[in-house]
C-alpha positions as CSV (number, residue, x, y, z in Angstrom):
1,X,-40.4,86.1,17.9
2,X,-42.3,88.0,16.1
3,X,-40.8,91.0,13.9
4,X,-41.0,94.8,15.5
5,X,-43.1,97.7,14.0
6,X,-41.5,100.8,14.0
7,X,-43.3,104.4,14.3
8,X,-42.8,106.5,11.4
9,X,-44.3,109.9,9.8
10,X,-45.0,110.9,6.6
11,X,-46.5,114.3,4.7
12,X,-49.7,113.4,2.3
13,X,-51.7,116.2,0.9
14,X,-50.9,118.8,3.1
15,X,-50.9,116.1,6.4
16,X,-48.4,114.9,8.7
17,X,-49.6,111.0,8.8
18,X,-48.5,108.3,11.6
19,X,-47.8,104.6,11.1
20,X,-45.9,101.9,12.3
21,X,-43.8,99.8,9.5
22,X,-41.8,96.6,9.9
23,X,-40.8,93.2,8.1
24,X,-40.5,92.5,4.4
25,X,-42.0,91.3,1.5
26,X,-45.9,92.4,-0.4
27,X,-47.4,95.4,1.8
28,X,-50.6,94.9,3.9
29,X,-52.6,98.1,4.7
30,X,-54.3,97.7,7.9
31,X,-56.8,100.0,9.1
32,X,-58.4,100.9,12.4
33,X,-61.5,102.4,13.3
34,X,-62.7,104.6,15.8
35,X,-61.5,106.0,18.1
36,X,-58.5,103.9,18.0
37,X,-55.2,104.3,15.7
38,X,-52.6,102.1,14.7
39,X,-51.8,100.9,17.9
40,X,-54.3,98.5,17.8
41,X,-52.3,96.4,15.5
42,X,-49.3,96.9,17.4
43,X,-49.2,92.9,18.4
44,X,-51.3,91.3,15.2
45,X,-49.4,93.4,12.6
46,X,-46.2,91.9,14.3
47,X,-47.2,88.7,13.5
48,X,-48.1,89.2,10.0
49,X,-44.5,91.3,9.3
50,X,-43.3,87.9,9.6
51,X,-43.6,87.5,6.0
52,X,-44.8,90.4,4.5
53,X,-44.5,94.4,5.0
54,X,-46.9,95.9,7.6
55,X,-48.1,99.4,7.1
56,X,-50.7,100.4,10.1
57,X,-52.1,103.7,9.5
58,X,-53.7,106.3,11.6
59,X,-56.1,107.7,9.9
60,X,-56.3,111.9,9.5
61,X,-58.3,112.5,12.7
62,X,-57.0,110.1,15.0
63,X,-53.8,108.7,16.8
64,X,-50.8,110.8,15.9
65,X,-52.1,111.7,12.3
66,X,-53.3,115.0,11.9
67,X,-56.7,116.5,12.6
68,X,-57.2,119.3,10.4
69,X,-60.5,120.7,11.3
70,X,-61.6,121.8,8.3
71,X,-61.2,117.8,6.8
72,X,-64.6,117.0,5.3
73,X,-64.1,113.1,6.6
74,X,-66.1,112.5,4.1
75,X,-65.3,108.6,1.7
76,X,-63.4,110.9,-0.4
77,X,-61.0,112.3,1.8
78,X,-60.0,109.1,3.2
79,X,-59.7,107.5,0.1
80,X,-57.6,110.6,-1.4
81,X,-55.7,110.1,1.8
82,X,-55.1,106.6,1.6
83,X,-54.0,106.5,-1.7
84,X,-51.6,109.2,-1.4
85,X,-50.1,107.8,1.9
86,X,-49.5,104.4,-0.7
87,X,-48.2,106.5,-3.2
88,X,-45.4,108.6,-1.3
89,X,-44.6,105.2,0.1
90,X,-43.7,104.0,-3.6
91,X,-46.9,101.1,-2.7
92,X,-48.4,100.2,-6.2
93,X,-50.3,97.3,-4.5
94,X,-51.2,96.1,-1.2
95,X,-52.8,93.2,1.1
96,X,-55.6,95.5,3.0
97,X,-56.9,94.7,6.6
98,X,-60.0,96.8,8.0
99,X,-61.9,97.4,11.3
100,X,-64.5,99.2,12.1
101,X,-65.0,102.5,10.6
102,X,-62.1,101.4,8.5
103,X,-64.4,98.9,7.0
104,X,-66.1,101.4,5.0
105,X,-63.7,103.6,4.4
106,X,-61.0,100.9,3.1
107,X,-63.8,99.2,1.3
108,X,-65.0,102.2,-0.3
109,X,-60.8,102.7,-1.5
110,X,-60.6,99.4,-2.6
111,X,-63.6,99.0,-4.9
112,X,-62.3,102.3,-6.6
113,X,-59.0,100.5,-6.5
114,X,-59.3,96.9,-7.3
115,X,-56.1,96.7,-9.1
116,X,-54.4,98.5,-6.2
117,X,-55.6,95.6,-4.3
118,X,-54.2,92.1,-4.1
119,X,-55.9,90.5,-0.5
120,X,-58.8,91.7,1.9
121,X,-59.6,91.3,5.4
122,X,-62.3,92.7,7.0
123,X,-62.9,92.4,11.0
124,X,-65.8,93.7,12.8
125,X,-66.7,96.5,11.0
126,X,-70.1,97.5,9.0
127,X,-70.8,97.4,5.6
128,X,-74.2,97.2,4.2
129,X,-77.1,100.1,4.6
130,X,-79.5,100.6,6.2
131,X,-77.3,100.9,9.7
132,X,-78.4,99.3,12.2
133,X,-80.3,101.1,15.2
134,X,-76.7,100.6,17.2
135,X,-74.9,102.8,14.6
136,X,-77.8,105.2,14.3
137,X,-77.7,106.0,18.0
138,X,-74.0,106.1,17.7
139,X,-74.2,108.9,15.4
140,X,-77.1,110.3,17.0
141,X,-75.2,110.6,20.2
142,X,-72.2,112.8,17.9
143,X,-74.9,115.2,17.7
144,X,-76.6,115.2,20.8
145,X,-75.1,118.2,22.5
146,X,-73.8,117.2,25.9
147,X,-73.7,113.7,25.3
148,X,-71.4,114.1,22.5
149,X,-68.7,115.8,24.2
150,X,-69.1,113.2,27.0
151,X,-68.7,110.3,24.4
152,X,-65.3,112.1,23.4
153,X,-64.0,112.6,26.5
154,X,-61.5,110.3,28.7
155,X,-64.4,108.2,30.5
156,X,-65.9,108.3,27.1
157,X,-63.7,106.5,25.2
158,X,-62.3,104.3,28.3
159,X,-66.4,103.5,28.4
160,X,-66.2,102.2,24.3
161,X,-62.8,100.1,25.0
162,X,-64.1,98.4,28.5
163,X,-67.4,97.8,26.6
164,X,-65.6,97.0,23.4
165,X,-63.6,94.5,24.8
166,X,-64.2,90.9,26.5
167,X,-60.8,90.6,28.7
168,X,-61.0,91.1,32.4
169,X,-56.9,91.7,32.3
170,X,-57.1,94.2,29.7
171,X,-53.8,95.6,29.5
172,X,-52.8,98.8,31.4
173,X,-51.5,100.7,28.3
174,X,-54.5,100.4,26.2
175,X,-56.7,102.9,27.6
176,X,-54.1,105.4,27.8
177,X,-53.1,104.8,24.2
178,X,-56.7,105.6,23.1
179,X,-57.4,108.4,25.3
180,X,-53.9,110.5,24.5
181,X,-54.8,111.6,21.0
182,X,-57.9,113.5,22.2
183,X,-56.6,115.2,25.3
184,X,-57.8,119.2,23.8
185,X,-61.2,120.2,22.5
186,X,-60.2,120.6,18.8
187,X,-59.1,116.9,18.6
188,X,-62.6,115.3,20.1
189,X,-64.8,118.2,17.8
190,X,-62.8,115.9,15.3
191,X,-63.1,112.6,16.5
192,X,-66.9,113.5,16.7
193,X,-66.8,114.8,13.6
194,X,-65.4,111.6,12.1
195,X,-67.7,109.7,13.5
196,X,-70.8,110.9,11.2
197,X,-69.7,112.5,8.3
198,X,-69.8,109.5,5.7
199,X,-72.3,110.1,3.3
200,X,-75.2,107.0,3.4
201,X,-74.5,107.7,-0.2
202,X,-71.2,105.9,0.2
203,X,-72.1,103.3,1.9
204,X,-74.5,102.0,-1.1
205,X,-71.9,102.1,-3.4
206,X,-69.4,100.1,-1.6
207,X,-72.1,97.2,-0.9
208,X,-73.1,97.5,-4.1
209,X,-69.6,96.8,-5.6
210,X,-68.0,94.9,-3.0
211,X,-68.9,91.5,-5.0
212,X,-66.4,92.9,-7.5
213,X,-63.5,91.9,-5.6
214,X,-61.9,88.3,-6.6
215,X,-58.7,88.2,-4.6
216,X,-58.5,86.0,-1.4
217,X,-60.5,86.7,1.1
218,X,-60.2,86.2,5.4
219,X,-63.3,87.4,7.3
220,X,-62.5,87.1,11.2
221,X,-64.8,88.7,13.7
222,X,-65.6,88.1,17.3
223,X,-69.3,87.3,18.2
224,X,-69.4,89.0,21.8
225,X,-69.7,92.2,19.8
226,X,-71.5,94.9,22.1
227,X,-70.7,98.2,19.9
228,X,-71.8,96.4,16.4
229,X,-74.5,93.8,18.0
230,X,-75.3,92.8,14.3
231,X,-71.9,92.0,13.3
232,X,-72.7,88.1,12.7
233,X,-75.2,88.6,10.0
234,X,-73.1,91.6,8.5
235,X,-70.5,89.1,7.9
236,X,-72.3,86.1,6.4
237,X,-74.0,88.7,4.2
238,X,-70.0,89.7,3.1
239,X,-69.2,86.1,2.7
240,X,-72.4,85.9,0.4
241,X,-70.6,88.6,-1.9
242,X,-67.5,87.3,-1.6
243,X,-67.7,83.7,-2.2
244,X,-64.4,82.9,-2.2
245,X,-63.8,84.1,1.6
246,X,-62.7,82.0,4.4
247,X,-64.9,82.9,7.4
248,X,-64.1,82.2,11.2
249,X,-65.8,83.0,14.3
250,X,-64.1,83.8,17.5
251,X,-66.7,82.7,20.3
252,X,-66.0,85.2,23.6
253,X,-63.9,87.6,21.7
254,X,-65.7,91.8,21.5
255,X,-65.5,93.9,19.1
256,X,-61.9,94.7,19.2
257,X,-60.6,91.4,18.6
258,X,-57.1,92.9,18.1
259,X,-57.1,93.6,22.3
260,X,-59.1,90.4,23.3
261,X,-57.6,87.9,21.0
262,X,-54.1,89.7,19.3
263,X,-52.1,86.4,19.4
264,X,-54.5,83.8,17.7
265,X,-55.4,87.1,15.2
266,X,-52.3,87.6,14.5
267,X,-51.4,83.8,13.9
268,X,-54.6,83.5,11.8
269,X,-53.6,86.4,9.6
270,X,-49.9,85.5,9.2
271,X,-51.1,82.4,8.0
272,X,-53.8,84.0,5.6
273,X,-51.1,86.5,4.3
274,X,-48.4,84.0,3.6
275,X,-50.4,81.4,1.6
276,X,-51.9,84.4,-0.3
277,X,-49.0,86.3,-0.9
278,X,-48.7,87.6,-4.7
Protein backbone atom coordinates (compact mmCIF):
# COMPACT_ATOMS: atom_id res chain seq x y z
CA UNK A 1 0.00 0.00 0.00
CA UNK A 2 1.61 2.73 -0.66
CA UNK A 3 2.50 5.41 2.10
CA UNK A 4 -0.02 8.71 2.55
CA UNK A 5 1.10 12.39 1.89
CA UNK A 6 -0.17 14.65 4.27
CA UNK A 7 -1.05 18.54 3.53
CA UNK A 8 1.01 20.80 5.40
CA UNK A 9 1.85 24.79 5.50
CA UNK A 10 4.81 26.58 5.99
CA UNK A 11 5.90 30.54 6.06
CA UNK A 12 9.03 31.29 3.63
CA UNK A 13 10.07 34.84 2.96
CA UNK A 14 7.07 36.51 3.82
CA UNK A 15 4.70 33.41 2.16
CA UNK A 16 2.40 31.05 3.44
CA UNK A 17 3.62 27.87 1.16
CA UNK A 18 1.52 24.39 0.60
CA UNK A 19 2.91 20.85 0.34
CA UNK A 20 2.03 17.47 1.03
CA UNK A 21 4.81 15.38 3.11
CA UNK A 22 4.92 11.68 3.90
CA UNK A 23 7.37 8.54 4.38
CA UNK A 24 10.96 8.53 5.49
CA UNK A 25 14.32 8.55 4.63
CA UNK A 26 16.59 11.25 1.90
CA UNK A 27 14.05 14.07 0.76
CA UNK A 28 12.84 14.35 -2.91
CA UNK A 29 11.63 17.84 -4.07
CA UNK A 30 9.08 17.37 -6.63
CA UNK A 31 7.77 20.16 -8.60
CA UNK A 32 4.81 20.86 -10.77
CA UNK A 33 4.17 23.13 -13.42
CA UNK A 34 1.48 25.10 -14.62
CA UNK A 35 -1.27 25.51 -13.76
CA UNK A 36 -1.23 22.54 -11.54
CA UNK A 37 0.09 22.26 -7.82
CA UNK A 38 1.10 19.53 -5.73
CA UNK A 39 -1.71 17.54 -6.25
CA UNK A 40 -0.49 16.17 -9.20
CA UNK A 41 1.85 14.02 -7.28
CA UNK A 42 -0.67 13.13 -5.00
CA UNK A 43 -0.47 9.21 -6.30
CA UNK A 44 3.35 9.08 -7.72
CA UNK A 45 4.82 10.83 -4.72
CA UNK A 46 3.02 8.00 -2.67
CA UNK A 47 4.81 5.60 -4.22
CA UNK A 48 8.14 7.06 -3.96
CA UNK A 49 7.49 7.91 0.10
CA UNK A 50 7.91 4.25 0.20
CA UNK A 51 11.48 4.67 0.77
CA UNK A 52 12.32 8.10 0.97
CA UNK A 53 10.71 11.53 2.21
CA UNK A 54 8.34 13.22 -0.30
CA UNK A 55 8.10 16.93 -0.21
CA UNK A 56 5.51 18.22 -3.14
CA UNK A 57 5.45 21.86 -3.34
CA UNK A 58 3.06 24.38 -4.69
CA UNK A 59 4.80 26.77 -5.99
CA UNK A 60 4.12 30.78 -4.92
CA UNK A 61 1.31 31.47 -7.49
CA UNK A 62 -0.47 28.35 -7.54
CA UNK A 63 -2.35 25.57 -5.59
CA UNK A 64 -2.74 26.71 -1.96
CA UNK A 65 0.64 28.66 -1.87
CA UNK A 66 0.37 32.12 -1.91
CA UNK A 67 -0.03 34.51 -4.81
CA UNK A 68 1.38 37.72 -3.90
CA UNK A 69 0.83 39.97 -6.79
CA UNK A 70 3.53 41.95 -6.63
CA UNK A 71 5.98 38.49 -6.94
CA UNK A 72 8.33 39.13 -9.85
CA UNK A 73 8.08 35.17 -10.91
CA UNK A 74 10.94 35.79 -12.15
CA UNK A 75 14.11 32.41 -11.83
CA UNK A 76 15.13 34.25 -8.93
CA UNK A 77 12.20 34.28 -6.90
CA UNK A 78 11.54 30.70 -7.26
CA UNK A 79 14.85 29.74 -6.57
CA UNK A 80 14.90 32.19 -3.36
CA UNK A 81 11.70 30.50 -2.70
CA UNK A 82 12.69 27.01 -3.06
CA UNK A 83 15.66 27.22 -1.18
CA UNK A 84 14.09 28.85 1.72
CA UNK A 85 11.05 26.31 1.79
CA UNK A 86 14.30 23.57 2.10
CA UNK A 87 15.89 25.50 4.53
CA UNK A 88 12.89 26.13 7.19
CA UNK A 89 12.34 22.47 6.59
CA UNK A 90 16.02 21.73 8.06
CA UNK A 91 16.63 19.99 4.11
CA UNK A 92 20.41 20.35 3.47
CA UNK A 93 20.05 18.03 0.39
CA UNK A 94 17.46 16.65 -1.69
CA UNK A 95 16.37 14.09 -4.67
CA UNK A 96 14.53 16.76 -7.09
CA UNK A 97 11.67 15.82 -9.51
CA UNK A 98 10.39 18.48 -12.20
CA UNK A 99 7.51 19.03 -14.67
CA UNK A 100 6.83 21.48 -16.76
CA UNK A 101 7.41 24.98 -15.86
CA UNK A 102 9.03 23.36 -12.86
CA UNK A 103 11.67 22.12 -15.33
CA UNK A 104 13.21 25.42 -15.56
CA UNK A 105 12.63 26.73 -12.59
CA UNK A 106 14.05 23.54 -10.54
CA UNK A 107 16.79 23.34 -13.05
CA UNK A 108 17.72 26.78 -12.83
CA UNK A 109 17.90 26.02 -8.57
CA UNK A 110 19.77 23.20 -8.99
CA UNK A 111 22.59 24.31 -11.19
CA UNK A 112 23.03 27.20 -8.56
CA UNK A 113 22.79 24.36 -6.07
CA UNK A 114 24.62 21.34 -7.19
CA UNK A 115 25.72 20.40 -3.77
CA UNK A 116 22.07 20.92 -2.53
CA UNK A 117 21.38 18.31 -4.97
CA UNK A 118 21.90 14.54 -4.77
CA UNK A 119 19.29 12.94 -7.73
CA UNK A 120 17.32 14.59 -10.72
CA UNK A 121 14.29 13.82 -12.64
CA UNK A 122 12.87 15.75 -15.16
CA UNK A 123 9.32 14.87 -16.90
CA UNK A 124 7.88 16.71 -19.72
CA UNK A 125 9.07 19.96 -19.25
CA UNK A 126 11.28 22.43 -21.47
CA UNK A 127 14.67 23.21 -21.20
CA UNK A 128 16.75 24.46 -23.96
CA UNK A 129 16.15 28.06 -25.95
CA UNK A 130 14.98 29.05 -28.40
CA UNK A 131 11.22 27.91 -27.31
CA UNK A 132 9.46 26.30 -29.47
CA UNK A 133 6.58 28.01 -31.55
CA UNK A 134 4.13 25.94 -28.91
CA UNK A 135 5.55 27.89 -25.96
CA UNK A 136 5.82 31.12 -27.86
CA UNK A 137 2.08 31.10 -28.57
CA UNK A 138 1.55 29.94 -25.08
CA UNK A 139 2.99 33.06 -23.80
CA UNK A 140 1.73 35.05 -26.51
CA UNK A 141 -1.77 34.04 -25.56
CA UNK A 142 -0.79 35.51 -21.54
CA UNK A 143 -0.73 38.63 -23.29
CA UNK A 144 -3.34 38.65 -25.78
CA UNK A 145 -6.03 40.60 -24.00
CA UNK A 146 -9.21 38.50 -24.03
CA UNK A 147 -7.76 35.36 -24.78
CA UNK A 148 -5.64 35.49 -21.77
CA UNK A 149 -8.27 35.76 -19.25
CA UNK A 150 -10.10 33.00 -21.14
CA UNK A 151 -6.97 30.72 -20.92
CA UNK A 152 -7.24 31.35 -17.00
CA UNK A 153 -10.53 30.83 -16.52
CA UNK A 154 -12.48 27.45 -15.54
CA UNK A 155 -13.03 26.17 -19.31
CA UNK A 156 -9.47 27.35 -19.64
CA UNK A 157 -7.73 25.32 -17.62
CA UNK A 158 -10.27 22.23 -17.83
CA UNK A 159 -9.30 22.89 -21.82
CA UNK A 160 -5.20 22.45 -20.89
CA UNK A 161 -5.94 19.22 -18.61
CA UNK A 162 -8.46 17.47 -21.25
CA UNK A 163 -5.87 18.35 -23.89
CA UNK A 164 -2.94 17.60 -21.60
CA UNK A 165 -4.01 14.39 -20.82
CA UNK A 166 -4.50 10.93 -22.92
CA UNK A 167 -7.20 9.10 -20.50
CA UNK A 168 -10.76 8.89 -21.60
CA UNK A 169 -11.64 8.02 -17.56
CA UNK A 170 -9.94 10.93 -16.33
CA UNK A 171 -10.71 11.10 -12.86
CA UNK A 172 -13.60 13.31 -11.61
CA UNK A 173 -11.47 15.25 -8.95
CA UNK A 174 -8.80 16.44 -11.21
CA UNK A 175 -10.38 19.12 -12.91
CA UNK A 176 -11.74 20.58 -9.90
CA UNK A 177 -8.43 20.38 -8.14
CA UNK A 178 -6.84 22.51 -10.91
CA UNK A 179 -9.57 24.95 -11.37
CA UNK A 180 -10.12 25.78 -7.30
CA UNK A 181 -6.90 27.79 -6.85
CA UNK A 182 -7.96 30.40 -9.43
CA UNK A 183 -11.63 30.86 -8.68
CA UNK A 184 -11.10 35.27 -8.25
CA UNK A 185 -9.42 37.55 -10.69
CA UNK A 186 -6.29 38.34 -8.57
CA UNK A 187 -5.24 34.58 -8.56
CA UNK A 188 -5.52 34.01 -12.68
CA UNK A 189 -3.70 37.94 -13.26
CA UNK A 190 -1.16 35.62 -11.36
CA UNK A 191 -1.35 32.44 -12.86
CA UNK A 192 -0.93 34.54 -16.17
CA UNK A 193 1.58 36.32 -14.86
CA UNK A 194 3.60 33.16 -14.03
CA UNK A 195 3.29 31.89 -17.07
CA UNK A 196 5.73 34.55 -18.98
CA UNK A 197 7.78 36.24 -16.61
CA UNK A 198 11.07 34.00 -16.91
CA UNK A 199 13.65 35.84 -18.28
CA UNK A 200 14.97 33.94 -21.87
CA UNK A 201 18.10 35.09 -20.03
CA UNK A 202 17.47 32.25 -17.61
CA UNK A 203 16.76 29.84 -19.64
CA UNK A 204 20.50 30.01 -21.44
CA UNK A 205 22.08 29.71 -18.35
CA UNK A 206 20.47 26.59 -17.09
CA UNK A 207 21.11 24.79 -20.60
CA UNK A 208 24.20 26.02 -20.54
CA UNK A 209 25.11 24.45 -17.10
CA UNK A 210 22.84 21.60 -16.89
CA UNK A 211 25.91 19.17 -18.14
CA UNK A 212 27.29 20.16 -14.75
CA UNK A 213 25.28 17.83 -12.92
CA UNK A 214 26.87 14.16 -12.22
CA UNK A 215 24.37 12.64 -9.86
CA UNK A 216 21.88 9.90 -11.14
CA UNK A 217 19.76 10.70 -13.56
CA UNK A 218 15.74 9.35 -14.58
CA UNK A 219 14.34 11.15 -17.68
CA UNK A 220 10.56 9.86 -18.07
CA UNK A 221 8.21 11.57 -20.50
CA UNK A 222 5.15 10.65 -22.32
CA UNK A 223 5.29 10.94 -26.23
CA UNK A 224 1.50 11.92 -26.81
CA UNK A 225 2.57 15.30 -25.67
CA UNK A 226 0.01 17.99 -27.16
CA UNK A 227 1.01 21.14 -24.92
CA UNK A 228 5.02 20.62 -25.47
CA UNK A 229 4.77 18.79 -29.07
CA UNK A 230 8.73 18.85 -29.10
CA UNK A 231 9.12 17.17 -25.93
CA UNK A 232 10.97 13.97 -27.56
CA UNK A 233 13.88 15.83 -28.96
CA UNK A 234 13.99 18.13 -25.82
CA UNK A 235 14.78 15.05 -23.96
CA UNK A 236 17.33 13.21 -26.04
CA UNK A 237 19.03 16.64 -26.18
CA UNK A 238 18.99 16.41 -21.95
CA UNK A 239 20.22 12.84 -22.16
CA UNK A 240 23.07 14.24 -24.50
CA UNK A 241 24.04 16.56 -21.37
CA UNK A 242 23.52 14.24 -19.01
CA UNK A 243 25.11 11.09 -20.09
CA UNK A 244 24.72 9.20 -17.22
CA UNK A 245 20.63 9.41 -17.48
CA UNK A 246 18.37 6.58 -17.82
CA UNK A 247 15.72 7.53 -20.41
CA UNK A 248 12.24 5.90 -20.90
CA UNK A 249 9.48 6.59 -23.13
CA UNK A 250 5.88 6.17 -22.31
CA UNK A 251 4.08 5.43 -25.74
CA UNK A 252 0.16 6.92 -25.30
CA UNK A 253 0.82 8.77 -22.21
CA UNK A 254 0.20 13.27 -22.63
CA UNK A 255 1.91 15.59 -21.09
CA UNK A 256 0.85 15.07 -17.67
CA UNK A 257 2.00 11.67 -17.23
CA UNK A 258 1.39 11.96 -13.46
CA UNK A 259 -2.72 11.81 -14.38
CA UNK A 260 -2.45 9.30 -17.43
CA UNK A 261 0.11 6.94 -16.14
CA UNK A 262 0.52 7.80 -11.93
CA UNK A 263 0.93 4.05 -11.02
CA UNK A 264 3.74 2.81 -13.57
CA UNK A 265 5.34 6.65 -12.73
CA UNK A 266 5.22 6.10 -9.59
CA UNK A 267 6.70 2.44 -9.67
CA UNK A 268 9.40 3.68 -12.05
CA UNK A 269 10.49 6.44 -9.68
CA UNK A 270 10.28 4.40 -6.42
CA UNK A 271 12.51 2.24 -8.04
CA UNK A 272 14.89 5.07 -9.39
CA UNK A 273 14.89 6.73 -5.81
CA UNK A 274 15.74 3.57 -3.90
CA UNK A 275 18.64 2.30 -5.90
CA UNK A 276 19.95 5.90 -5.92
CA UNK A 277 19.39 6.84 -2.53
CA UNK A 278 22.52 8.61 -0.79
Amino acid sequence: MPTPLHSKFVDVNGMRLHYLDGGDGDPVLMLHGWPTSSFLYRTVGSHVADGRRVLALDLPGFGQSDKPADGSYSFRFYSDAITGFLDALGVARTGLVVHDLGGPVGLWWMVHNQDRTSELVLLNTLIFPPPSLAVVAFVVATYIPGLRYLLASPWGLKTTMRLGTCREDLPDDVVPAVQAPFVDVPARKVLLKAGHALHPGGMKTLAARLGEFTGPVRIVYGTRDRILPDVARTMKRAAEHLPQAVLTALDGCGHFLQEDRPDELGALLADFFGRSAP
